[in-house]
Structures are given as structure tokens and as C-alpha cells.
C-alpha positions, 0 to 999 in steps of 0.5 A, a space after each residue: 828217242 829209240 825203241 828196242 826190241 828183244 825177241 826171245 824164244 822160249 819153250 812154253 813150259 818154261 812161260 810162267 817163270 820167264 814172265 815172272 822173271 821180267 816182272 821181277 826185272 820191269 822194277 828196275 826198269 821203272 825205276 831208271 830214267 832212261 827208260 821211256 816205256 816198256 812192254 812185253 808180248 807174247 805171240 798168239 799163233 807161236 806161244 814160245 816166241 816173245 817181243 820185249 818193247 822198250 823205248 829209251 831217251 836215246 841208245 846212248 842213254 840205253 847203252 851207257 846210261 843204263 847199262 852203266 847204272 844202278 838199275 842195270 845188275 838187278 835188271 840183269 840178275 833177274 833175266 840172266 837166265 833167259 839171255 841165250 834164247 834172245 833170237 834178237 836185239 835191236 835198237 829202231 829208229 821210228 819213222 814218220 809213217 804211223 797214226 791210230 785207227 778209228 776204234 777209238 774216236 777222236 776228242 774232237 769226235 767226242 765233244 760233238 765235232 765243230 759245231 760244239 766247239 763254236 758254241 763253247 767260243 761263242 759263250 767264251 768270248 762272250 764273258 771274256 769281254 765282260 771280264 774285269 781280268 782278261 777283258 782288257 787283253 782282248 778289247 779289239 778283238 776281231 768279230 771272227 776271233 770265236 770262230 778262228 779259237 774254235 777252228 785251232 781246238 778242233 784241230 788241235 782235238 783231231 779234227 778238220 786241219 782247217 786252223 792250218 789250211 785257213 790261219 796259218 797253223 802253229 805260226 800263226 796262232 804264236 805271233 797272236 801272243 807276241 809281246 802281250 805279256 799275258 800274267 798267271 792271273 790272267 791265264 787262270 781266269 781264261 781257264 777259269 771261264 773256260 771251264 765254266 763255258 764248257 759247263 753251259 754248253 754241255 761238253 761231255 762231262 765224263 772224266 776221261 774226256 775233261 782229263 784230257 780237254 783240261 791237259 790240253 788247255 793247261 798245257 796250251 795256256 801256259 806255252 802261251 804266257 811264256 811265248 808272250 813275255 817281253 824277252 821271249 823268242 819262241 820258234 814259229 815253225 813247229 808243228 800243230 799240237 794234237 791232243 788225245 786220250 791222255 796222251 801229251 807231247 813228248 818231254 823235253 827238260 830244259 837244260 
């Protein structure tokens, strides 16, 4: 992925008709599927200057892709005008140095931190061993296996890294997997019971915060058959997944 930026100077009586003009230009980067996102801003303390934001699936795929495809000549069209005020055009490479400020609390914050994770393991397990389904999958299990699961959720919700400092991170949790041969009717029913747990113990119930818990645990149970198949050989050093407000890992189609 690659993020370019456009900067533009634009005389502020000219501002309505530039924007206007990008929104007559996003549709066709919507409709392109080079483009990742796109965003256009507008400085507060210097009106005529504006940043374009667009991250593309590769430069490549900006340079050749879009600009070699259907999309590009309407997009163009539409900001033709506007060519000879870009102050600059670059494309930047993200480095590792990012992260999100605290205005918005994490999940992890939101569900009500580790002690509600432990209550919603404990009830879990507690019908997991009880279930005609899935109880077989987890016949001799380890007594502290809740408390390892509610560990792994924290985490993975932003919270205390202590899966990864205690268990072993993403490696450990995928070896757990390996050769089970989990079907979709048992992944179902984990689900299935999952949600009910988190019914009776009082997880928050605002749709935005089971959007996201439900993304998670749908994303994670799936990963999870697939690594359990017979022939799977699923990479073992990969980092932690962390969920958060609607957000989900990166897309990758398999070839």
C-alpha cells in the first residue's frame, strides 16, 4: 500500500468550484480498484492550500493501473483545471511509527477492561463442556484455559499485551489449532454460544461495540478452521491481531 499526496493552492474565491470539481472526480475514484481510500482537506489557518490524501494498493497500480484504466479520463476531466496549482505530488511510504490517541477508548476499555473478559470465558467454557457440538473439541482441556482465551481477547481488543508476554502471542495461540480439524458447524455453534455468554454477562450492547466484538470473532473463528485443517500450514510469526472500532486487518486476495 502507498499513500499519495496532492497539495494544491487554490485562491479561495475559486474553493467552491474546486471542491465541487473532486466530487464530480471522487466517483471515479470509488469506482477504481486501485484506490484504497481518499480524502480531501482544507487548511484552517491557510484557506487557499489543500491536501488531497489517496492511498492506493501499490504506486504501481496508481501509475499504470489507474492511470491506464477506465476510471482515469472522467477523473481527469473533472480536475483538469486545477492541474497547474498542484504545489506537489508525491507518493510516501508509511513507516512504523503510528498509533491512535485516547479520545476514543479502546474496545478492550469499552467492554469494561479484564475483569469482563474473564466473566464472559468463565460462563463460555462453562457451556462449551456441556455442548453436544463442540464439547468433544475441548474434553481435556487445561482448568486455566478461560483465563488464557480472556487474556488473547484483551489483547487482541487493545488492552494489556500479557497473551503475548505470558503464552507466546499469535504463535502460540495457532499451534493450539493444529491438526484439530475444526468443521463450520462447530465453528457456528462456538459463535453461537459465544454470543449468548456475552448476553448473560452484560457486555455493553450498543451496536457499534457488537459490530466490532462480532467482526472480530467471526474473522478469528474462521482463521481458525482454516489453520486447523489436515493440510494447512499456516505461518506461525505474525503479528497479534487488534481490533477496533470497525476497522479489520488489511485485505489481501488470495491469488
Amino acid at each position: 500500500m502507498i499513500v499519495e499526496y496532492v497539495r494544491y493552492r487554490i485562491d479561495p474565491g475559486e474553493a467552491e468550484a474546486f471542491e465541487a470539481a473532486y466530487a464530480e472526480a471522487a466517483v471515479e475514484l470509488s469506482a477504481a480498484p486501485q484506490c484504497v481510500d481518499y480524502e480531501l482537506s482544507r487548511c484552517v489557518d491557510e484557506p487557499a492550500s489543500y491536501v488531497l490524501r489517496i492511498r492506493w494498493t501499490s504506486a504501481e497500480d496508481h501509475m499504470e493501473g489507474f492511470r491506464g484504466g477506465e476510471h482515469f479520463p472522467a477523473f481527469f476531466s473533472a480536475i483538469k483545471p486545477y492541474v497547474k496549482r498542484i504545489e506537489e505530488m508525491r507518493h510516501y511510504e508509511r513507516t512504523g511509527v503510528r498509533g491512535t490517541g485516547s479520545s476514543v477508548p479502546t474496545l478492550y476499555e469499552w467492554a469494561g477492561g479484564a475483569e469482563a473478559f474473564e466473566r464472559l470465558t468463565e460462563v463460555f467454557y462453562a457451556r462449551v463442556v456441556e455442548d453436544d457440538v463442540i464439547g468433544p473439541l475441548f474434553a481435556h482441556m487445561d482448568a486455566g484455559h478461560p483465563h488464557y482465551v480472556a487474556l488473547w481477547l484483551a489483547e487482541v481488543f487493545r488492552g494489556p499485551e500479557r497473551y503475548s508476554g505470558e503464552r507466546g502471542g499469535y504463535a502460540h495461540m495457532v499451534r493450539q489449532h493444529l491438526g484439530r480439524a475444526i468443521t463450520e458447524p462447530q465453528r457456528r455453534r462456538w459463535v453461537s454460544l459465544l454470543m449468548d455468554a456475552a448476553d448473560e454477562v452484560g457486555l455493553p450492547s450498543d451496536p457499534e461495540f457488537r459490530a466490532a466484538f462480532t467482526g472480530y470473532i467471526e474473522w478469528g473463528t474462521r482463521i481458525a478452521v482454516e489453520n486447523s485443517q489436515p493440510d494447512a500450514r499456516p505461518p506461525l510469526q505474525a503479528p497479534m491481531p487488534h481490533w477496533d472500532w470497525g476497522v479489520a486487518p488489511p485485505y489481501i486476495p488470495k491469488p
